[in-house]
C-alpha positions as CSV (number, residue, x, y, z in Angstrom):
1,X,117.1,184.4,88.7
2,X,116.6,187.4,89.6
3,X,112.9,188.2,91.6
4,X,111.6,191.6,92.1
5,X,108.5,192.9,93.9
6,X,107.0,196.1,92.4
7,X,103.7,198.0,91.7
8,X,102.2,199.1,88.9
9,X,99.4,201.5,88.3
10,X,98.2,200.2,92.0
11,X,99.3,196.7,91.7
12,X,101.7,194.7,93.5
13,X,103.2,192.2,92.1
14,X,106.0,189.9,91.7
15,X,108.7,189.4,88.5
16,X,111.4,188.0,87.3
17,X,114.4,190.5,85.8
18,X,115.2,189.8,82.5
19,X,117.4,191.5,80.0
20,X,121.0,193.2,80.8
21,X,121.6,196.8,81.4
22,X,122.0,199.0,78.4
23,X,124.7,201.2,80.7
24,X,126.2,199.2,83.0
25,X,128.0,201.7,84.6
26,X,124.7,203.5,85.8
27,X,123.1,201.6,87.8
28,X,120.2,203.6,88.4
29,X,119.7,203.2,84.5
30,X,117.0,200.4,84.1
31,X,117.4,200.9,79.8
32,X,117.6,196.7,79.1
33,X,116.0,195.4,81.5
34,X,112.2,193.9,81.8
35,X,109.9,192.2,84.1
36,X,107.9,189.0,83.3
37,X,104.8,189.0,85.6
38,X,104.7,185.6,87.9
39,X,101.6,183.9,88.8
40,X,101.2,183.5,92.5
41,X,104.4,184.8,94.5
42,X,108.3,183.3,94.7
43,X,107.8,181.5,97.7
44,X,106.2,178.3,96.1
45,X,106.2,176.9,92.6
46,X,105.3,179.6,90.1
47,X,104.9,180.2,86.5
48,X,105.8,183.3,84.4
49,X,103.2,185.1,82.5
50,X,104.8,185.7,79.5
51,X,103.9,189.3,79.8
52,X,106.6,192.0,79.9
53,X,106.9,195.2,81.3
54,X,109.7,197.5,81.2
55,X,111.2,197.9,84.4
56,X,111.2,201.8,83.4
57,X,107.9,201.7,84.1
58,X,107.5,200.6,87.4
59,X,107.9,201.1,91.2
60,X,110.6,199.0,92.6
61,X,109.4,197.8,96.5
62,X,111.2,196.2,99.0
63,X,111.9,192.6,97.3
64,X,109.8,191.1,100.3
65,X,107.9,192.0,103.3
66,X,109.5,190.2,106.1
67,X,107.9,189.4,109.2
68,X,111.2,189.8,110.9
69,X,115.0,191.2,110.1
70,X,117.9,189.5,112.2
71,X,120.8,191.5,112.4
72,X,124.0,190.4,113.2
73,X,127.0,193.0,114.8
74,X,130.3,192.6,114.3
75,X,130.6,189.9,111.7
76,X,133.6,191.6,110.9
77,X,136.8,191.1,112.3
78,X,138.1,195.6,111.0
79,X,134.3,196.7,111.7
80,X,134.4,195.3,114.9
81,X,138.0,196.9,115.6
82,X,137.3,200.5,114.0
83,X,134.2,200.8,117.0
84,X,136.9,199.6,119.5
85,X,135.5,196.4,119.8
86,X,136.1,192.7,119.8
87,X,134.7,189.8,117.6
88,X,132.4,188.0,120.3
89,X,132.6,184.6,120.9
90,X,128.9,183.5,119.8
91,X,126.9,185.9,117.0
92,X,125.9,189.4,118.3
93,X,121.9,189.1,117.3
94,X,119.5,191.9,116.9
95,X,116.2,192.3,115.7
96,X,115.0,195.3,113.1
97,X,111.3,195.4,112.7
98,X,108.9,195.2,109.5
99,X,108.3,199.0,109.7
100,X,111.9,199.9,109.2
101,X,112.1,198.2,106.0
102,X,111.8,200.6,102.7
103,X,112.8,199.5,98.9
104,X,115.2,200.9,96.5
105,X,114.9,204.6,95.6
106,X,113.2,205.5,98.9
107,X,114.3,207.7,101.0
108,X,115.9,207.4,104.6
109,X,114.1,210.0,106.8
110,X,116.8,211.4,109.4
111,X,115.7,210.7,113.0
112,X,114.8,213.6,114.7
113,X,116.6,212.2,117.7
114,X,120.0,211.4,116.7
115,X,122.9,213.3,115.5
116,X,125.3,210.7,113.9
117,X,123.4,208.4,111.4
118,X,125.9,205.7,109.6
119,X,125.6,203.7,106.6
120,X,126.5,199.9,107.0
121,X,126.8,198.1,103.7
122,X,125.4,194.5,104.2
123,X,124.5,191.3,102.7
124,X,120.7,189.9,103.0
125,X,119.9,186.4,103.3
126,X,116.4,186.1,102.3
127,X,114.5,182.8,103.7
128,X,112.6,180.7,101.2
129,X,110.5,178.2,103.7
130,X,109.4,177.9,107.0
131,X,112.5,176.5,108.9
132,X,113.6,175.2,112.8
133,X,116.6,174.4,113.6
134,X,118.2,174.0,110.4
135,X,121.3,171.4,110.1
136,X,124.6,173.2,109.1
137,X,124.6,170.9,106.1
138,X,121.3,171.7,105.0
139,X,121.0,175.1,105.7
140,X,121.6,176.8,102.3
141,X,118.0,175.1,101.6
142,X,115.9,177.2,103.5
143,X,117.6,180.0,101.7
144,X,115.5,182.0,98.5
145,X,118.2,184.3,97.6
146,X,120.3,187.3,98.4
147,X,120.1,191.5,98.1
148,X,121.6,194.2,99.1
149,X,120.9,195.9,102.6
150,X,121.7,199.1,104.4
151,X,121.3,198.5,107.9
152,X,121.2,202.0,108.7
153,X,122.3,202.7,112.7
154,X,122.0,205.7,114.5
155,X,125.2,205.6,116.1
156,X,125.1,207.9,118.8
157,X,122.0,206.8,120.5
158,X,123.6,203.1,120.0
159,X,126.7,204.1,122.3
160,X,124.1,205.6,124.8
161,X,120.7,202.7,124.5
162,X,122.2,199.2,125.9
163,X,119.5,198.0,123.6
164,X,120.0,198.6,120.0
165,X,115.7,199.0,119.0
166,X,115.6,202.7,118.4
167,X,119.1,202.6,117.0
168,X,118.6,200.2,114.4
169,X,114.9,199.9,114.0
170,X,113.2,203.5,113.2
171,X,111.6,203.7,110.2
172,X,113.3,203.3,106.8
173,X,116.4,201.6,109.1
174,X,116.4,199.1,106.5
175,X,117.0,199.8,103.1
176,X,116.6,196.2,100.8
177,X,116.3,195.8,97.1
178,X,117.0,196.1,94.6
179,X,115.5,192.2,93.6
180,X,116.3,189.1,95.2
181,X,119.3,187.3,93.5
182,X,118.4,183.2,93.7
183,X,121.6,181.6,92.0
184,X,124.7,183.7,93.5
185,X,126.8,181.6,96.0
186,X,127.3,183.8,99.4
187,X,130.5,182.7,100.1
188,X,133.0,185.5,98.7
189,X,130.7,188.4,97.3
190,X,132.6,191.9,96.7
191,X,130.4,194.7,98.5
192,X,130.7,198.2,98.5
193,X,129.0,201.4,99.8
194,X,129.5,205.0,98.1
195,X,128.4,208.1,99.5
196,X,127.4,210.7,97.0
197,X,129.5,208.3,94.5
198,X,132.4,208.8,96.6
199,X,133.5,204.7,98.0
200,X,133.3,204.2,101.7
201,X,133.0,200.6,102.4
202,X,134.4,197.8,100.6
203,X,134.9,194.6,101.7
204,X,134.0,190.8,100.9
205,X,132.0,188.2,102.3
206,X,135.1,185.4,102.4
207,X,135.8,188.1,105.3
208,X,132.5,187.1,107.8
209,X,133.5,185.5,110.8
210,X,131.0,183.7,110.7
211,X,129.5,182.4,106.9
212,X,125.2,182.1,106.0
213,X,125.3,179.0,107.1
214,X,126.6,179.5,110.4
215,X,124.1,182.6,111.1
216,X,121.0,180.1,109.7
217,X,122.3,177.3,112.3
218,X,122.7,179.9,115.0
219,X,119.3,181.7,114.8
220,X,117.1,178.4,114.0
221,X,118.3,177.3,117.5
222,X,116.1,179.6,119.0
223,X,113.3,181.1,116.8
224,X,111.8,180.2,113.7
225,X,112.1,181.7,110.3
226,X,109.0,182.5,108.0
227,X,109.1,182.8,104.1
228,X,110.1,186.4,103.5
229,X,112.3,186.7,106.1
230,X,115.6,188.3,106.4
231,X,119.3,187.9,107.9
232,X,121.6,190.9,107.7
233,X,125.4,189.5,107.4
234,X,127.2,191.8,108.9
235,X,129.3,195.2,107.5
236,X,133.0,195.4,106.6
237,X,134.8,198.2,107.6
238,X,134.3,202.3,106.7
239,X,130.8,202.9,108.3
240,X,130.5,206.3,108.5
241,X,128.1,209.4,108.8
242,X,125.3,210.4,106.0
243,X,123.9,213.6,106.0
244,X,120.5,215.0,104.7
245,X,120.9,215.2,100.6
246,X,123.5,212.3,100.6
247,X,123.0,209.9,98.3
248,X,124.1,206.0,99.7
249,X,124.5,202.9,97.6
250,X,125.4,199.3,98.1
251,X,126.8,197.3,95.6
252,X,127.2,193.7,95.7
253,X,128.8,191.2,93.7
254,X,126.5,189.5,91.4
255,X,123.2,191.0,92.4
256,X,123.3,195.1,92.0
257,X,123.0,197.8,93.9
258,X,120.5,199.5,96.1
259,X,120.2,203.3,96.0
260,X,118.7,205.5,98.5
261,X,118.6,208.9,99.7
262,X,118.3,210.9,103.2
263,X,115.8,213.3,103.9
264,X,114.9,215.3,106.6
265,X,112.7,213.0,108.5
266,X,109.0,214.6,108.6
């Protein structure tokens, strides 16, 4: 199931995706696809309204408002190498805050203090319920679903800050979207980032160090998760600079892709 946050004529609401793409192959093209209106929101038993919008019709927002991202560096083994650095031996975590997120088809305003801004395609793990210390064997149950992520780093200022806020966190560091995916399985997802439609990143999640579960086990140890929030995976090799105009997608197995563009930050 697919579930998608959106507004219409001033209204936010949540739906699920129905339909298949009338152009596959453009996957900015909504032609096909339509949204039945929930009652209430995902998080909790809902119902579907029956009515139907096309999703040419509305505003796509991030899939959910998290009260907090986790970030995790160098889930990677080759991302971790092409930085010069090593896989550590316990989950590099990082927080991103609420303010960085922005949705699919927003743009990425280029910080007015960095000079080297890279793209990192990555899968999102979007929490369903309110969860502590989550057993490895149960942890896929705290779990609503999955989308696409750009956890956009400012790469320069992260060689230069030993703490990774400004780097990771200004605003729109955080592409999501485009709709949160409920019935994929995590474990071995192709993903992919283009650059003006030209491939730079593609990898697989069978290639994490260390899998969903792990991160949920790891992170529930010391905080607790909220409905809403999200877990960034990790990116495979071939980060690399974007440029005001550049276009940047993420594609990921199963779910679909996230499209955003940078702008000369105001």
């Amino acid at each position: 199931m697919r579930i998608a946050r959106f507004s219409l004529e001033g209204t936010v609401a949540f739906g699920v995706v129905e339909g298949e793409p009338e152009n596959p192959a453009d996957a900015r093209s909504s032609d096909g696809l339509f949204l039945d209106i929930i009652k209430g929101h995902p998080f909790a038993d809902f119902e579907r309204s029956g009515k139907k919008i096309p999703l040419s019709q509305v505003r796509l927002l991030p899939p959910v408002l998290p009260n907090k991202v986790l970030g995790v560096g160098r889930n990677y083994t080759e991302h971790a190498r092409e930085l010069g650095n090593t896989v550590p031996d316990t989950p590099v975590v990082f927080l991103k805050p609420s303010t960085s997120v922005i949705g699919p088809g927003d743009p990425i305003g280029y910080p007015a203090f960095s000079q080297e801004v890279h793209h990192e395609a990555e899968l999102a793990v979007v929490i369903g319920r309110m969860c502590h210390q989550v057993p490895r064997e149960r942890a896929l149950e705290v779990v609503l679903g999955y989308t696409c992520a750009n956890d956009v780093t400012a790469r320069d200022v992260q060689r230069r800050e030993e703490q990774w806020a400004r780097a990771k966190g200004f605003d729109g560091a955080c592409p999501l979207g485009p709709w949160v995916e409920t019935e994929v399985d995590p474990a071995d997802l192709a993903l992919m980032c283009t650059v003006n439609g030209e491939q730079r990143q593609l990898g697989r999640t069978s290639e994490m160090v260390r899998s969903v579960e792990d991160l949920i086990v790891h992170i529930t140890e010391a905080m607790t998760l909220l409905p809403g929030d999200v877990i960034l995976t990790g990116t495979p090799a071939g980060v690399g600079p974007l440029n005001v105009g550049d276009e940047v997608a993420v594609t990921i197995e199963g779910i679909g892709t996230l499209t955003n563009r940078v702008i000369t930050r105001g």
